[in-house]
C-alpha positions as CSV (number, residue, x, y, z in Angstrom):
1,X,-96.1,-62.4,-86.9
2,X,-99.7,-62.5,-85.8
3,X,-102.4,-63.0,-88.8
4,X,-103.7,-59.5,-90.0
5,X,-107.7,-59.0,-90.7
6,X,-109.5,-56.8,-92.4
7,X,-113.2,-56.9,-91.6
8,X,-116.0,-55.6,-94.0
9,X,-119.9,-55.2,-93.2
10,X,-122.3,-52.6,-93.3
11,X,-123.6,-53.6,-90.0
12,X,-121.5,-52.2,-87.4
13,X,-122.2,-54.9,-84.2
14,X,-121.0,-57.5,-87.1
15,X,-117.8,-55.7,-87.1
16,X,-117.4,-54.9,-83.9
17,X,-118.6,-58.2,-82.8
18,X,-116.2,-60.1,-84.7
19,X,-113.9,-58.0,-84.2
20,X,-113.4,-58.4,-80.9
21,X,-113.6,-62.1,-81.2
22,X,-110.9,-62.1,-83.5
23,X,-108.7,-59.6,-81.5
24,X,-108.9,-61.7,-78.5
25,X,-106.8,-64.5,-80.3
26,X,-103.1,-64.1,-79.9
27,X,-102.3,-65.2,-83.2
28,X,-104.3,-62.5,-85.1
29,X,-104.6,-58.7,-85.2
30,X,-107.9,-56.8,-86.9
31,X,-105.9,-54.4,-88.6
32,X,-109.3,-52.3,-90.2
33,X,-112.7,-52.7,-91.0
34,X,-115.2,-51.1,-93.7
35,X,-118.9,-50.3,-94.2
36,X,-118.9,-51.1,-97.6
37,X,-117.3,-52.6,-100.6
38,X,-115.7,-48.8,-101.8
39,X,-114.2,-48.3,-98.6
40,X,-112.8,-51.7,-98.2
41,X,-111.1,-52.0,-101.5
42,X,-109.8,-48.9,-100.8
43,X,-108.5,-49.6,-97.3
44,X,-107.5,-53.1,-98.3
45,X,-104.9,-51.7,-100.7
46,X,-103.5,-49.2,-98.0
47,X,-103.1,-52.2,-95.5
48,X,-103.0,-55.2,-97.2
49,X,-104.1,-56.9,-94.1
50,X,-103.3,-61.7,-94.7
51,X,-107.0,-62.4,-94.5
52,X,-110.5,-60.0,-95.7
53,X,-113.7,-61.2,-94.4
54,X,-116.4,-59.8,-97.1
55,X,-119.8,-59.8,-96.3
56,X,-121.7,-60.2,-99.3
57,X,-124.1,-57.8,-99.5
58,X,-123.0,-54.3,-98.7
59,X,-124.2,-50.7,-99.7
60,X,-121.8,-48.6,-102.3
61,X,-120.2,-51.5,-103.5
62,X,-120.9,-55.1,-103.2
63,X,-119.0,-57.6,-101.3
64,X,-118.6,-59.8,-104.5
65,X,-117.5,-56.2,-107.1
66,X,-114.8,-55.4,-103.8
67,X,-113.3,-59.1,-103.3
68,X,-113.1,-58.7,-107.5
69,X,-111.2,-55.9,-107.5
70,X,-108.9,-56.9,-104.7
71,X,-108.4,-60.1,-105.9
72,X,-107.5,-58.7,-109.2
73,X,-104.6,-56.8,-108.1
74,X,-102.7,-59.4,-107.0
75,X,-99.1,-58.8,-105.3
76,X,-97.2,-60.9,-103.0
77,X,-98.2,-62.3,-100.3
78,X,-101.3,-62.4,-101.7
79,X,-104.8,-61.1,-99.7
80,X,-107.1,-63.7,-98.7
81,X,-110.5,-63.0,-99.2
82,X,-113.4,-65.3,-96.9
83,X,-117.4,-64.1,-97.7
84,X,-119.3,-64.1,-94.9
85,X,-122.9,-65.2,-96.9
86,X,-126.1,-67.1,-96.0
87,X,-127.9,-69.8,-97.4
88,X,-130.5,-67.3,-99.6
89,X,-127.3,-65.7,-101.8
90,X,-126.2,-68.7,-103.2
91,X,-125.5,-67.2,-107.2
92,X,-122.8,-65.0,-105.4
93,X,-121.1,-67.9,-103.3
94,X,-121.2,-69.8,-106.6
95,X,-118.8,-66.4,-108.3
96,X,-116.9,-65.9,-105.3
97,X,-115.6,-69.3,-105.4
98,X,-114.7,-68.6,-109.3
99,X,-113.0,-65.8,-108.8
100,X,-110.9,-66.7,-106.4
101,X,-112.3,-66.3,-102.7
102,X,-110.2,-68.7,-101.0
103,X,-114.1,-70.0,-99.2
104,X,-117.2,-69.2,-97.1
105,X,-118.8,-69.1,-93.8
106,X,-122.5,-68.2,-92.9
107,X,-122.4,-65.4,-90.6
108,X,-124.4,-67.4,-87.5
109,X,-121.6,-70.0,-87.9
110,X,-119.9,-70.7,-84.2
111,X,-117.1,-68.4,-83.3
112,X,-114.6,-71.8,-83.3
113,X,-115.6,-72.0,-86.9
114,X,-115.0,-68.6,-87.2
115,X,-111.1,-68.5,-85.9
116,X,-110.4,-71.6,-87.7
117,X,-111.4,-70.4,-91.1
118,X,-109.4,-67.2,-90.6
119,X,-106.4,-69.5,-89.6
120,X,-107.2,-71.9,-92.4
121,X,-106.7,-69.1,-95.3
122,X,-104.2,-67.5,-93.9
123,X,-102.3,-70.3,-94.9
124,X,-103.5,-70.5,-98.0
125,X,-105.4,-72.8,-98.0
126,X,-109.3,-73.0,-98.9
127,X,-112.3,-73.4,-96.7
128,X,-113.9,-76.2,-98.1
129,X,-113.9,-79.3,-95.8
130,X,-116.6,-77.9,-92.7
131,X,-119.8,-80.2,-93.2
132,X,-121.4,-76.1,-94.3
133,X,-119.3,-75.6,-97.2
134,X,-120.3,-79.0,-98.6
135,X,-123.8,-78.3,-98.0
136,X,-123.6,-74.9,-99.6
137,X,-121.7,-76.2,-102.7
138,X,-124.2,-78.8,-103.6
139,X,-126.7,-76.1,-103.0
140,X,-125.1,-74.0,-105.5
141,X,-124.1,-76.2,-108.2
142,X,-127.6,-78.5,-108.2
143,X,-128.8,-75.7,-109.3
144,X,-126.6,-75.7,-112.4
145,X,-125.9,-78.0,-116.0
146,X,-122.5,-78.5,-116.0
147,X,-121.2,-76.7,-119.2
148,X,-118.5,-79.0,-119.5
149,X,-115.9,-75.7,-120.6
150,X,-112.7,-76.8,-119.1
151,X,-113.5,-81.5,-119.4
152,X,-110.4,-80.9,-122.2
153,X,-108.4,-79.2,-119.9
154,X,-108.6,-82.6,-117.2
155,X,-107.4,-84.5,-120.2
156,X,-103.9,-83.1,-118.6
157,X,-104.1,-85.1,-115.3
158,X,-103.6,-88.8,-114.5
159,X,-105.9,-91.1,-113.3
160,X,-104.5,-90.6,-109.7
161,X,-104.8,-86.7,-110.4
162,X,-108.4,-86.9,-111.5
163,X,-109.1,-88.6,-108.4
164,X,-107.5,-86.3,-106.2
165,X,-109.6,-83.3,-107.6
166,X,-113.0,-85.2,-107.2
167,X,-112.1,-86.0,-103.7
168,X,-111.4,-82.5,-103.2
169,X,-114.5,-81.2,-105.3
170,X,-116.0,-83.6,-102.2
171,X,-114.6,-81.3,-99.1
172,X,-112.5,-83.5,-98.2
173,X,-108.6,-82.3,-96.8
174,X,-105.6,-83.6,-97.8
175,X,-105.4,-86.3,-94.7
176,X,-109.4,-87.2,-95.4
177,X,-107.7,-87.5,-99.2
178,X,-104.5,-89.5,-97.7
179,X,-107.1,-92.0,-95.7
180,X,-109.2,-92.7,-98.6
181,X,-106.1,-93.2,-100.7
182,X,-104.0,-95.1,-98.1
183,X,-101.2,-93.1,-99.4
184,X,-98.9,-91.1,-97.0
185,X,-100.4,-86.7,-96.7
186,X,-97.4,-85.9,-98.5
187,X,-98.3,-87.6,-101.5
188,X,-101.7,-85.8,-101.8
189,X,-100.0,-82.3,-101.2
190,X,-97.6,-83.3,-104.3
191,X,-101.3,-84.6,-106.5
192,X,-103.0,-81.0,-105.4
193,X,-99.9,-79.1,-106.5
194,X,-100.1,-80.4,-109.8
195,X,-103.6,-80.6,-110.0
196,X,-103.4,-76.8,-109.5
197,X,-100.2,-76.6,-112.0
198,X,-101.6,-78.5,-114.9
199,X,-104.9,-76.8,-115.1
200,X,-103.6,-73.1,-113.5
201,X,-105.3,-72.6,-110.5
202,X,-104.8,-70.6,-108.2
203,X,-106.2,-72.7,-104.7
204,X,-108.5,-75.6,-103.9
205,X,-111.8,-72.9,-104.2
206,X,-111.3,-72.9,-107.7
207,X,-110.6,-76.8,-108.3
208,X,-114.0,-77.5,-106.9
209,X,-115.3,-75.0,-109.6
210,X,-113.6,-76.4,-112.4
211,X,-114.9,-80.4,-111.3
212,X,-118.3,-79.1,-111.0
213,X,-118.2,-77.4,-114.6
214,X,-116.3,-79.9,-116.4
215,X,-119.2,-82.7,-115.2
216,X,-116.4,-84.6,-113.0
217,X,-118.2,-84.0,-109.7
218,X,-122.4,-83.8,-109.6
219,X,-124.2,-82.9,-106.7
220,X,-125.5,-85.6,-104.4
């Protein structure tokens, strides 16, 4: 079954742009697009397309309100939602990511990057390893004292575990992960799953989150 999108934007040569880019891969389908945040969340719910891509700023309804309320309802499978941001927005990356867009992209971004991250979270996985996304998370969080709310909460994972999560707070994928490790990529998918378990997560967007906030990971 080909991966289903859902594209919202207010501008229409955005949607009709990567639309078409989209479309032209035979592995995915745009299934609907919106002008704004009402329309999408509404639309999203009639056609609960694999993967949304949610431009941030949007009239109506924001991009960051819509992926909210559709991330909020839940069901199975579950609707991936990917912002579409630049670098001047960087407060609304920093709440997408907590609650619970599966990642990012800057709109100028190549349209390789593009098809990959679409491919990427319809897996469900997050978009966090692209050289951008680190740059955009130390951008966000330098500009932030870690509150420390969940450093308890890592009390639950082993040493191995911890490790795990700061090497993914640092971008890098599950083989990046097994190379640093030397251990075999199976090994790390078994750490991330109980990374995610112990401290009830939802995907890898949010794990970077909680390292940033508990102090584990600083910028730099």
């Amino acid at each position: 079954m080909p991966i289903t999108v859902f594209i919202a934007d207010d501008q229409a040569m955005v949607r009709q742009g990567f639309g078409a880019l989209l479309a032209a891969q035979p592995d995915i389908s745009v299934i609907g697009d919106a002008p704004d945040g009402r329309v999408a969340v509404a639309e999203v719910a009639r056609l609960r397309p694999d993967v949304v891509l949610m431009d941030v700023r949007m009239p109506e309804m924001n991009g960051l309100d819509a992926a909210r309320q559709i991330l909020a309802t839940g069901g199975e499978p579950p609707v991936r939602v990917l912002m579409l941001t630049t670098f001047d927005i960087d407060d609304y990356v920093y709440e997408a990511l907590r609650i619970g867009a599966s990642g990012f992209m800057l709109k100028d971004a190549p349209a390789e990057e593009l098809i990959r991250a679409v491919r990427v979270v319809s897996e469900g996985h997050a978009l966090l390893a692209p050289t951008v996304t680190r740059r955009l998370i130390e951008e966000v969080t330098s500009r932030r004292t870690p509150t420390r709310v969940r450093s308890s909460a890592l009390d639950m994972l082993t040493p191995r575990e911890r490790e795990v999560l700061e090497l993914i707070a640092r971008g890098l994928s599950n083989i990046e992960i097994a190379e640093h490790l030397f251990v075999a990529e199976q090994t790390v998918k078994t750490h991330v799953g109980k990374v995610l378990s112990k401290l009830d997560l939802r995907d890898r967007a949010q794990a970077v989150v909680v390292a940033y906030e508990s102090g584990l990971v600083t910028p730099g």
